[in-house]
C-alpha positions in Angstrom: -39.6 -44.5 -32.8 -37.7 -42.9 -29.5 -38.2 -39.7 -28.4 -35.8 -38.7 -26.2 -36.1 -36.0 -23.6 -32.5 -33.5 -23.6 -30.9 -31.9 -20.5 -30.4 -28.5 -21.3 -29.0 -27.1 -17.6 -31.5 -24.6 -16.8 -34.5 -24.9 -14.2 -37.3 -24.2 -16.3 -39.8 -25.9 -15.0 -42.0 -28.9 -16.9 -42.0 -28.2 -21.0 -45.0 -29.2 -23.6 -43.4 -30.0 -26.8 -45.8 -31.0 -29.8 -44.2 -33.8 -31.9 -45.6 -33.5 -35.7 -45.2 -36.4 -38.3 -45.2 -35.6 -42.3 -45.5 -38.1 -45.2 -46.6 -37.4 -48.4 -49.9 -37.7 -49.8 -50.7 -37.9 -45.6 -52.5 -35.6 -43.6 -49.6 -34.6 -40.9 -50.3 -36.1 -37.4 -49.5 -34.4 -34.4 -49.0 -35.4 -30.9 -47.7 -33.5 -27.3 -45.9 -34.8 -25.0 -44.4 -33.1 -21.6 -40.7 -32.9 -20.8 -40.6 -33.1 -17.0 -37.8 -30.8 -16.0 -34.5 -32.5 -14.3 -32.1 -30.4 -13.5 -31.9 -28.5 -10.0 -30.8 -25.1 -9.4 -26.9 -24.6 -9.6 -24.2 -21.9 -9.8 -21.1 -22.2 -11.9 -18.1 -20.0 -11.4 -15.8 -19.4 -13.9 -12.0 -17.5 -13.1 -11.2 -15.5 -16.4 -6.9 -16.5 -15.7 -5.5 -19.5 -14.2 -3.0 -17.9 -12.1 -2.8 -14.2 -10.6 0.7 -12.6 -8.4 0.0 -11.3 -5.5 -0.3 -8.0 -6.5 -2.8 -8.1 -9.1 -6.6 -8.5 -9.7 -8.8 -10.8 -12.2 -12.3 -11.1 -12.5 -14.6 -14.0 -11.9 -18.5 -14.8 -13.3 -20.7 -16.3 -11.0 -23.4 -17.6 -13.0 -27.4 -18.7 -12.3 -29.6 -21.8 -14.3 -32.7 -20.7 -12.9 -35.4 -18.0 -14.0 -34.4 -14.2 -14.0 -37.0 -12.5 -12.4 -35.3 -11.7 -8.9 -32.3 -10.8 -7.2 -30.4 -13.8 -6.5 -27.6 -12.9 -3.5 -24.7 -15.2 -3.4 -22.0 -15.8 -0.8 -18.7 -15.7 -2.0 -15.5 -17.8 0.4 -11.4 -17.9 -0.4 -10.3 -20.7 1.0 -7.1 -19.0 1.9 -7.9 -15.3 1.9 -4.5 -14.3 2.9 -3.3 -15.1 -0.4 -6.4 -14.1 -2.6 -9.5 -12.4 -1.5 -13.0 -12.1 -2.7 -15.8 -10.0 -1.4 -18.4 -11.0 1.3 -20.7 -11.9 -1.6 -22.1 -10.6 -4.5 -25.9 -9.8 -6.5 -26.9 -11.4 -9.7 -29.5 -8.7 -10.5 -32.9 -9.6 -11.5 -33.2 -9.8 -15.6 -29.4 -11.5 -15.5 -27.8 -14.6 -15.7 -24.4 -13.4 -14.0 -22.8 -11.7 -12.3 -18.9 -10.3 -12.4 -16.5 -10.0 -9.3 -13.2 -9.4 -8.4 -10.3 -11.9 -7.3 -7.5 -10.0 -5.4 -4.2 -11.1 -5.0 -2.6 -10.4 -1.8 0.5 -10.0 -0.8 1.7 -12.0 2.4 5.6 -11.1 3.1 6.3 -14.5 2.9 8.2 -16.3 -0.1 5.9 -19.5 0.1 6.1 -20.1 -3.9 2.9 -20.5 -5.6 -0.1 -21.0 -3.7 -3.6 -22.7 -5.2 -6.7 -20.9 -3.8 -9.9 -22.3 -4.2 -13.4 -20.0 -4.4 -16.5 -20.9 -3.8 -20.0 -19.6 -4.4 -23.2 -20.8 -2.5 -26.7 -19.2 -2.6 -29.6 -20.7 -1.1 -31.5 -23.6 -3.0 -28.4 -23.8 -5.3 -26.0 -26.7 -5.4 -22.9 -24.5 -4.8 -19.7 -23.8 -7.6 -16.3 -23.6 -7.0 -12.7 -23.2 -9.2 -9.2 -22.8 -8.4 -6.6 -20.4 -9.6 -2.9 -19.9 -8.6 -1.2 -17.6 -6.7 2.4 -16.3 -7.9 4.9 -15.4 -5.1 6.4 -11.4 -5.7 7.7 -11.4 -2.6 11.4 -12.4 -3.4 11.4 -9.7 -6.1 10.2 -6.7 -3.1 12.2 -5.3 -0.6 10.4 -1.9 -0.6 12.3 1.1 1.4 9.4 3.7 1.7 5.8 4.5 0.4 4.2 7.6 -0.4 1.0 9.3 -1.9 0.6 12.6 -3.9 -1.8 15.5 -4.4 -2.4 15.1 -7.8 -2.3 12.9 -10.7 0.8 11.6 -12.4 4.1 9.5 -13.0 7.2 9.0 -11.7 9.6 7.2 -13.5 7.3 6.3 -16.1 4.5 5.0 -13.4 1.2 6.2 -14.1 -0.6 6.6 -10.6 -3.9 8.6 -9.4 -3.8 10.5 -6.2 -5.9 7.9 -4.1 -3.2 5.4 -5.1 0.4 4.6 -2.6 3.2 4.2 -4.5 6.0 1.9 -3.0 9.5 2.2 -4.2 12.4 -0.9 -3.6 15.8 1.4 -4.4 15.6 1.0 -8.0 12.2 0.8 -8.9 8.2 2.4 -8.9 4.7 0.6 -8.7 1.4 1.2 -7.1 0.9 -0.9 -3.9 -2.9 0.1 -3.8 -5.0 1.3 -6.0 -7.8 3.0 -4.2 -9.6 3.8 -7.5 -12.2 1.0 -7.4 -13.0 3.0 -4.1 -12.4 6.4 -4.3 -11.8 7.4 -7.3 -11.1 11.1 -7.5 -10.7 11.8 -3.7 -6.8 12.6 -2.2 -5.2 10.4 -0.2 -3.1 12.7 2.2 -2.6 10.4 5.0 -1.6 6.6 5.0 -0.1 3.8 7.3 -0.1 0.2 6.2 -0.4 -2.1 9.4 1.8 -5.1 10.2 -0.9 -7.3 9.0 -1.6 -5.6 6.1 -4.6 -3.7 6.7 -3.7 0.1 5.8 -4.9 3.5 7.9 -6.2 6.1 5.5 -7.2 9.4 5.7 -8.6 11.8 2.6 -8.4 15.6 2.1 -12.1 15.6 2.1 -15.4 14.4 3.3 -16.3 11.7 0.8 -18.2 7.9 1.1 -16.4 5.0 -0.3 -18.1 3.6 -3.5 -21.0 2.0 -2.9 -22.3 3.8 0.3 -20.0 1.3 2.2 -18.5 4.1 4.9 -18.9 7.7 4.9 -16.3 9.7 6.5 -15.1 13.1 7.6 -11.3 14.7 6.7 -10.5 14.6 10.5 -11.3 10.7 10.1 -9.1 7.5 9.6 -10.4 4.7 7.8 -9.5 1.1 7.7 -9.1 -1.1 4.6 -8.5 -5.0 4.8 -7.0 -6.2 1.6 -7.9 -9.4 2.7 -11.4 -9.4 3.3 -12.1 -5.9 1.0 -13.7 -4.7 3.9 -13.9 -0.9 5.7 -14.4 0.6 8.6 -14.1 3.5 10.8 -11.0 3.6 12.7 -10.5 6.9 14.4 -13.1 9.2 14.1 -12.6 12.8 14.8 -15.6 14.6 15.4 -15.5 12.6 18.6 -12.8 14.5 20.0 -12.9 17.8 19.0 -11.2 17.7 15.2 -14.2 19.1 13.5 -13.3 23.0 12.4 -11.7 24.1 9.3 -8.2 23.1 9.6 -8.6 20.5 11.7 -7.7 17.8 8.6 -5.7 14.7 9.5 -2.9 15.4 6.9 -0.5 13.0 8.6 -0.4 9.5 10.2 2.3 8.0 12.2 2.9 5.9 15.2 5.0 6.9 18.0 7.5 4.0 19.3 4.9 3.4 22.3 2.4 2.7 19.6 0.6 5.8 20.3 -1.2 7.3 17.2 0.6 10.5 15.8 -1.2 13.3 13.7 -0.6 16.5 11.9 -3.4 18.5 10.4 -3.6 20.8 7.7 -3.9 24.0 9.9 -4.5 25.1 13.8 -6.3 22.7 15.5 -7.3 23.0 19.3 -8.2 19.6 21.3 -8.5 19.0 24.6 -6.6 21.7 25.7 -3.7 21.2 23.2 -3.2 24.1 20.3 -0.9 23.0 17.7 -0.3 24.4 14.2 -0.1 22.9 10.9 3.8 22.3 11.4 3.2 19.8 14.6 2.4 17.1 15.5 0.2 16.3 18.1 0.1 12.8 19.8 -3.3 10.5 20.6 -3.8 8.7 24.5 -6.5 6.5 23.7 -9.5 5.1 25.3 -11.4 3.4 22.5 -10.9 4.1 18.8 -13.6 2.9 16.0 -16.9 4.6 15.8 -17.1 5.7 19.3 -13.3 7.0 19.3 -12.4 9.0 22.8 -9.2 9.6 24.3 -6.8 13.1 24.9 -3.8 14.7 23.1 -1.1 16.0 24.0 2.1 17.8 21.9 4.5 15.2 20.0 6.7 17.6 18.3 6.9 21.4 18.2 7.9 22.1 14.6 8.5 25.9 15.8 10.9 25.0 17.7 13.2 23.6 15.2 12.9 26.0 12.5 9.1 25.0 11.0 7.5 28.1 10.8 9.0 30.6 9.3 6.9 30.5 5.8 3.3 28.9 5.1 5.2 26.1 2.7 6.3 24.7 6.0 3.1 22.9 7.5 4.6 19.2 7.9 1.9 17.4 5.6 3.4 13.6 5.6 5.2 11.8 8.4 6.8 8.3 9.3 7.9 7.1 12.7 10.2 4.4 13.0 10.9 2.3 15.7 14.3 4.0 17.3 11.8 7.4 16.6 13.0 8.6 13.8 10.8 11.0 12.3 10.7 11.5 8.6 8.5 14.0 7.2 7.3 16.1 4.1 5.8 19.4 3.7 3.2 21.7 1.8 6.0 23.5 -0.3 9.4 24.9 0.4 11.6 24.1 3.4 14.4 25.5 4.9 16.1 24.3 8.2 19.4 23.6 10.1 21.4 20.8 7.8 18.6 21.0 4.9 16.2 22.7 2.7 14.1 21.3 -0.2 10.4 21.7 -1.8 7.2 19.7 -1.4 8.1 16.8 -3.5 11.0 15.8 -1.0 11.4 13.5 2.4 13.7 15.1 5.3 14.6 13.2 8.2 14.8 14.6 12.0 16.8 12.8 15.3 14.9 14.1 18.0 16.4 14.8 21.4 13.4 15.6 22.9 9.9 16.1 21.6 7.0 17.5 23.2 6.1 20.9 24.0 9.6 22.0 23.9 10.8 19.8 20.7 14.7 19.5 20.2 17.0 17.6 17.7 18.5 17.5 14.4 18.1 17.3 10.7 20.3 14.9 8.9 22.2 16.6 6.3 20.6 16.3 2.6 17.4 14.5 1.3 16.1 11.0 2.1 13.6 11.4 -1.0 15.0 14.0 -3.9 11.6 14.0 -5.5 13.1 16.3 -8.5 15.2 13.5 -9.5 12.6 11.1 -10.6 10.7 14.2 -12.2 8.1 13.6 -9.3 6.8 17.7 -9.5 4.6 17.1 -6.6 3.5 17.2 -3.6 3.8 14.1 -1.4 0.7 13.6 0.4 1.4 10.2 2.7 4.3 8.5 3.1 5.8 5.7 5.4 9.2 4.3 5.7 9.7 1.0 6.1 11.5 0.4 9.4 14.8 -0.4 9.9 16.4 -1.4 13.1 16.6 0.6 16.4 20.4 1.2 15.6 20.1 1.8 11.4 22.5 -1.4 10.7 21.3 -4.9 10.5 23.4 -8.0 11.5 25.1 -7.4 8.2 25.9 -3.6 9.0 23.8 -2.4 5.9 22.5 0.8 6.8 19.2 2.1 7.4 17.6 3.6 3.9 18.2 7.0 2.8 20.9 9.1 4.2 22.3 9.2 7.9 21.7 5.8 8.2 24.1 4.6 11.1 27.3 2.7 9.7 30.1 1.6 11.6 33.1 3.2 13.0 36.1 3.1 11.1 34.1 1.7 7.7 36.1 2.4 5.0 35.3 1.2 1.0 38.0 0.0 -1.6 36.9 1.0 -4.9 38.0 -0.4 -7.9 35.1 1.7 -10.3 34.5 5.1 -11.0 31.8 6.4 -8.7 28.3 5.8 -10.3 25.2 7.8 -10.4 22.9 7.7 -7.6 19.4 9.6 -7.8 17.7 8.0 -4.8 18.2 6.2 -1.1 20.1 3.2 -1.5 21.2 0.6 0.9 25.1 -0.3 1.3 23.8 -3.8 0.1 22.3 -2.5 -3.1 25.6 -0.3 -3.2 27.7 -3.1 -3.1 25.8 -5.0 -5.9 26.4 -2.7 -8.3 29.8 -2.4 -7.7 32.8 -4.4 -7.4 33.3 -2.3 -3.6 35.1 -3.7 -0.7 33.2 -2.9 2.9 36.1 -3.4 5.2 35.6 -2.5 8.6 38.6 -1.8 10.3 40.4 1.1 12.0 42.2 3.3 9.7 45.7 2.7 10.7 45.4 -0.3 8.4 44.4 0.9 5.5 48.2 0.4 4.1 48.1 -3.1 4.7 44.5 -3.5 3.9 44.8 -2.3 0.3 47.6 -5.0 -0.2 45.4 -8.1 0.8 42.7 -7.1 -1.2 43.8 -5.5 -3.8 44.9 -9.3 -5.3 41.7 -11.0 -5.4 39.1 -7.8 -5.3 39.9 -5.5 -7.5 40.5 -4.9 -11.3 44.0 -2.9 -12.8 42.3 0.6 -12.2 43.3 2.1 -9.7 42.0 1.7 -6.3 40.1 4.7 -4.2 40.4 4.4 -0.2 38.1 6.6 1.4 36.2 6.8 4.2 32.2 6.3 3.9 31.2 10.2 4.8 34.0 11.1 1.6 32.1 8.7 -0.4 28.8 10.2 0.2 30.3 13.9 -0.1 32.1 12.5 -3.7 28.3 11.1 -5.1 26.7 14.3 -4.1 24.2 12.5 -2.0 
C-alpha cells in the first residue's frame, strides 16, 4: 500500500507518525515513519468586507503558519494610502495565531469613482500576504459648510457623537468626520483645524497621551494626526514658549490670511511680552514649530474692544479664519454684542476693520450656527468653516455660508412658493433647489417688466412675491 504524506500549512517542523496494521486472529504490526515538513513560513491576510467608502473603517486578520512562542512583528503597506490606510505595522503576540487591524477609508476631495487598494503584509522569513478591497467615492454626496466639536457628549439631529469626535454638517445634514475615540477616548477636543491635505491640528482640554503611549501632550499643545498614515506628532508645543500656567489652554485654532497660526486660550495668558485674556486672540510669528517650537506673539484681535468682556460667558472658545479674514467664532456661554447675542451652542461672525491691539469691525446681524435649532444644548468646543471666496460669491454668485454672505447688487428673487422653513446656513444654491425661485440680477427699475418674462415659463398660478434678498432674509427670520 501507499502512504501518502499531507500538507497541512503550518511550519511544524519534521513529524514521527507510527503506522499500525490489524487483522484478525494477527498480532497488530506497527511501523514509524517521518513526515519531513514542506511548507515554509507564510502570512495570509484576510479583509473582513470587499469594499469600504471613504469614510469608514473595516478590520483585517493578519495571520501566522509557524510556532507561537514569540512575537512575530509584521509590516503593514497600502498601496494607495490616500484612499485607504493601514498602520506602520502590527504584533502577532506570542501564544497567537493572528492578529486584527484596522483598514481606514480616506477621504480625498476628489470624485475619482471607486478605487481598488491593495494591502500587504511582510514579516521577516515569511513569504509575504496581500488582498484587495474597494474603495467607494462619498465625495459627490459632501459639500460640507462648517465643522465643529463639543464639550460633552451627545446628538444633534439624531447623531450620536463623543466629545473627542468633529462633527461636519453639508446644509442639510450631521455626521462625524473623525472619530477620535480609538485615540482618545474620554479626553475634549476644544481646538481643531483640518489641513489642506487632510491631516487635522488638534488641541485637548487637558494633559493626556494618545492611546498606546504614542504622544503625550500638554493643553497648551497642538497635535498632528494623519488620516493617511495614522500617525501623530507634535506640532506646536507650548511649554516652549511660555504657555505653561493655569489658563494658558489653547482653546482655539485658526489661521490668519498670512498663514500665521492664530490662538485663544481659556484664560489670561502672558507671552513674550503680549497679555491677552480669554476673549482674544493672540497671533504666532514662527521660527520652528514641532518638538522644538520657538517663535513670538503678538495681539490678533482685542475682543474688549468690540464688546467681549463684559461677562465671564464671553471668553471666545472656538474660532475660524477664512481667507478674505473673516473671523467666526464661539464662546463659553452667553453673548451679547453690537448686531447679535446668543449662548454657547451658537457661531457669530465678525468683519474686522482692523485687528491688533486696537481691534475694530463689525458683527453681522444674526447667527451663522443657531445651535438651539438642532437641539445642540452645548457648548461648541472647535469649529472651522470651510472657506468660501475672498468676495463671499463664487462665479455663480452663490453666497458665502451662513448669513452676511456677500450677494449682488440689485439681486432680487421671484417666488412662486410660500416661504419655507429654514433652521440652519444655507447657500442660495441649496435655496434655489428647494424651490421653484427665480435669482434675477438686475436693477430694480425692471422688476415690472421682469415679472412678465418670467412669470410664463417659471412660475406656477400662485401668486408671485418680488422682493429684494435682505426682505427675504427678514421674511424667514434668519
Amino acid at each position: 500500500f501507499t502512504i501518502t504524506g499531507v500538507e497541512d500549512g503550518f511550519v511544524d517542523g519534521s513529524q514521527a507518525v507510527t503506522i499500525t496494521g490489524t487483522a484478525a486472529g494477527f498480532e497488530a504490526g506497527t511501523a514509524g515513519v517521518a513526515v519531513l515538513d514542506v511548507d515554509t513560513p507564510t502570512l495570509t491576510l484576510e479583509i473582513a468586507a470587499t469594499e469600504v467608502a471613504e469614510d469608514e473603517v473595516v478590520t483585517a486578520t493578519v495571520f501566522r503558519n509557524t510556532d507561537t512562542g514569540s512575537d512575530l512583528l509584521v509590516t503593514l503597506f497600502s498601496s494607495d494610502s490616500g484612499e485607504a490606510a493601514v498602520a506602520q505595522d502590527v504584533v502577532i503576540q506570542s501564544g497567537s495565531l493572528s492578529a486584527v487591524f484596522n483598514v481606514a477609508g480616506q477621504l480625498d476631495g476628489e470624485v475619482d469613482g471607486t478605487q481598488t487598494v491593495t494591502v500587504t503584509a511582510n514579516a521577516d522569513g515569511f513569504v509575504p500576504a496581500t488582498d484587495s478591497i474597494d474603495v467607494t467615492d462619498i465625495d459627490a454626496e459632501l459639500n460640507d459648510l462648517f465643522y465643529f466639536s463639543r464639550k460633552n457628549n451627545g446628538t444633534v439631529a439624531g447623531v450620536l457623537f463623543q466629545n473627542e469626535d468633529i462633527v461636519a454638517y453639508n446644509g442639510s445634514e450631521f455626521r462625524v468626520f473623525f472619530d477620535g475615540t480609538p485615540w482618545a477616548s474620554g479626553l475634549t477636543l476644544d481646538a481643531f483645524y483640518i489641513q489642506e491635505n487632510g491631516d487635522i491640528l488638534m488641541s485637548y482640554s487637558v494633559a493626556g497621551t494618545i492611546t498606546g503611549g504614542l504622544l503625550s501632550f500638554d493643553d497648551s499643545d497642538i497635535l498632528r494626526f494623519s488620516p493617511s498614515t495614522q500617525a501623530w506628532d507634535l506640532y506646536f508645543d507650548g511649554s516652549d514658549v511660555g504657555l505653561s500656567s493655569n489658563g494658558e489652554d489653547v482653546d482655539a485654532i485658526g489661521f490668519a490670511p498670512d498663514g500665521r497660526l492664530v490662538i485663544s486660550t481659556s484664560g489670561s495668558s502672558s507671552v513674550n511680552g503680549v497679555s491677552s485674556r480669554d476673549e482674544d486672540m493672540i497671533v504666532f510669528n514662527q521660527t520652528s514649530l514641532g518638538v522644538n517650537t520657538a517663535g513670538s506673539f503678538e495681539m490678533y484681535f482685542d475682543g474688549s474692544d468690540v464688546g467681549l468682556s463684559t461677562s465671564s460667558g464671553e471668553d471666545v472658545d472656538a474660532v475660524s479664519i477664512t481667507s478674505d479674514g473673516t473671523i467666526y467664532m464661539s464662546t463659553v456661554g452667553n453673548f451679547s454684542v453690537t448686531g447679535t447675542s446668543g449662548a454657547d451652542e451658537d457661531v457669530f461672525v465678525f468683519e474686522p476693520a482692523v485687528l491688533g491691539a486696537s481691534t475694530s469691525g463689525t458683527f453681522r446681524p444674526g447667527l451663522y450656527f443657531d445651535g438651539s435649532a438642532y437641539g445642540f444644548g452645548n457648548d461648541v468646543g472647535g469649529l472651522q468653516v470651510a472657506d468660501p471666496p475672498a468676495n463671499g460669491t463664487n462665479d455663480s454668485g452663490e453666497a458665502a455660508p451662513g448669513l452676511g454672505g456677500a450677494a449682488p447688487d440689485g439681486l432680487m428673487v421671484i417666488m412662486d412658493v410660500e416661504p419655507l422653513e429654514v433652521l440652519g446656513p444655507m447657500t442660495l444654491k441649496q435655496w434655489q433647489a428647494l424651490t421653484s425661485s427665480v435669482f434675477v440680477l438686475a436693477p430694480l427699475s425692471d422688476a415690472p417688466e421682469i415679472v412678465v418674462q418670467e412669470k410664463v415659463e417659471q412660475t406656477s398660478g400662485e401668486a408671485t412675491h418680488l422682493m429684494c434678498l435682505d426682505e427675504v432674509f427678514s421674511e424667514w427670520g434668519i
